[in-house]
Every structure is written in structure tokens, then in C-alpha cells.
C-alpha positions as CSV (number, residue, x, y, z in Angstrom):
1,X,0.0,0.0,0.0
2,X,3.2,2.1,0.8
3,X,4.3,2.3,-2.8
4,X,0.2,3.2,-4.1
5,X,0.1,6.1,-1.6
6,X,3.5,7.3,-2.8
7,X,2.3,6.8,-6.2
8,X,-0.2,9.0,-5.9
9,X,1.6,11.7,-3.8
10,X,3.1,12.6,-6.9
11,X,0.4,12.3,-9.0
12,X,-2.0,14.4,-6.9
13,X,-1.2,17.7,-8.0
14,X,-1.7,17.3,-11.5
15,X,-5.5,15.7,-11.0
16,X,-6.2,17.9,-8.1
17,X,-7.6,20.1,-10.2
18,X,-9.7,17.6,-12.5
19,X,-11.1,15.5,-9.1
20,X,-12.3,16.7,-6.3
21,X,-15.4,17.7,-4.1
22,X,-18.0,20.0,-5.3
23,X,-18.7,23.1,-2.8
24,X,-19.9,25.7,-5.1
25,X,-22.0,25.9,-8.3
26,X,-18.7,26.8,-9.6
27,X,-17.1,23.8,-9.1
28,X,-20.0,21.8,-9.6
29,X,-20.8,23.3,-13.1
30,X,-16.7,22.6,-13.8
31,X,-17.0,19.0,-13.2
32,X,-20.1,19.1,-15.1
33,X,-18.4,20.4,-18.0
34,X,-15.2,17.5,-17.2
35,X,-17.9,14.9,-17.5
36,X,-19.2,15.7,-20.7
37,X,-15.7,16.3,-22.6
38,X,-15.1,12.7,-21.1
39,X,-18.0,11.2,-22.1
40,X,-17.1,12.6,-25.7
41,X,-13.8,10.7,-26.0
42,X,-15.0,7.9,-23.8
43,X,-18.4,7.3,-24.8
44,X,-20.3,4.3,-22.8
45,X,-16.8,1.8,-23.5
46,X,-16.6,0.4,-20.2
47,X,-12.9,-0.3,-21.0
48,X,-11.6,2.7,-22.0
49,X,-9.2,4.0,-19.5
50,X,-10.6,6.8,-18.3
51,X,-14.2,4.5,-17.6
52,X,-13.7,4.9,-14.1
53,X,-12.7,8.8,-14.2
54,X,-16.3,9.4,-15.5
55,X,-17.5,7.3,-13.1
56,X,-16.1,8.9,-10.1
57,X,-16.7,12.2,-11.5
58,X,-20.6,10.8,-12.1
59,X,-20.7,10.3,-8.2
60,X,-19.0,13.5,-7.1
61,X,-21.7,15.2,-9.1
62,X,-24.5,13.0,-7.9
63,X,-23.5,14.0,-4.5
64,X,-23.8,17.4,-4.7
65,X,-26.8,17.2,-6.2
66,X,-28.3,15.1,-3.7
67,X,-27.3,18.0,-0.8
68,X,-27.9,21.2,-3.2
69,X,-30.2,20.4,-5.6
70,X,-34.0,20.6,-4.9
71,X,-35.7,17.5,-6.0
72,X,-38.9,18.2,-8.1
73,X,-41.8,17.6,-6.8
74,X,-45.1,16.4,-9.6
75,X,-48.6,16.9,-9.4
């Protein structure tokens, strides 16, 4: 595990600023815009290599959604 945490010491601040958590409609309408571009070059291919970069970006925006974003309601 040593050598993973090292790994990504290094590579943290070059993706620091691609993942991370939502706090502002800022941030939230940048990952947003992150999603689609990587949806455009990784379509639905579960195998591409960045598959699970849109998925983790998917949840990060689900979440703040889920605390900021009134559900509607129907009649």
C-alpha cells in the first residue's frame, strides 16, 4: 500500500484540479463540463481507461446534487 500512496503523492497535483469535491455551483458546473468532454472521448466503452474517471466524477456530481439540488416535486 506504501508504494500506491507514494504513487499518488506525486500524482495528486496534476489531478487535483480535475477530481475533487463539489462546494460551489462553480465547481459543480466545472465537473459538469469534465464529465461531458469525457464522455465525448470515452463514450459508454466500459474499457476505456478513463471509464472509471467518469465514473467517479458521475458520483461526485450525484452528490452534490443530492445535498444542493431541490428534488422536483409532480402533481
Amino acid at each position: 500500500m506504501a508504494t500506491e500512496i507514494q504513487t499518488a503523492e506525486r500524482s495528486w497535483p496534476a489531478l487535483a484540479s480535475v477530481v475533487f469535491v463539489p462546494h460551489s455551483e462553480n465547481e459543480y458546473q466545472r465537473l459538469v463540463r469534465l464529465l461531458d468532454d469525457l464522455i465525448d472521448v470515452a463514450g459508454e466503452n466500459e474499457n476505456h481507461p478513463l471509464a472509471s474517471l467518469v465514473e467517479a466524477i458521475g458520483v461526485l456530481i450525484e452528490k452534490y446534487e443530492d445535498e444542493h439540488v431541490p428534488e422536483l416535486t409532480t402533481i
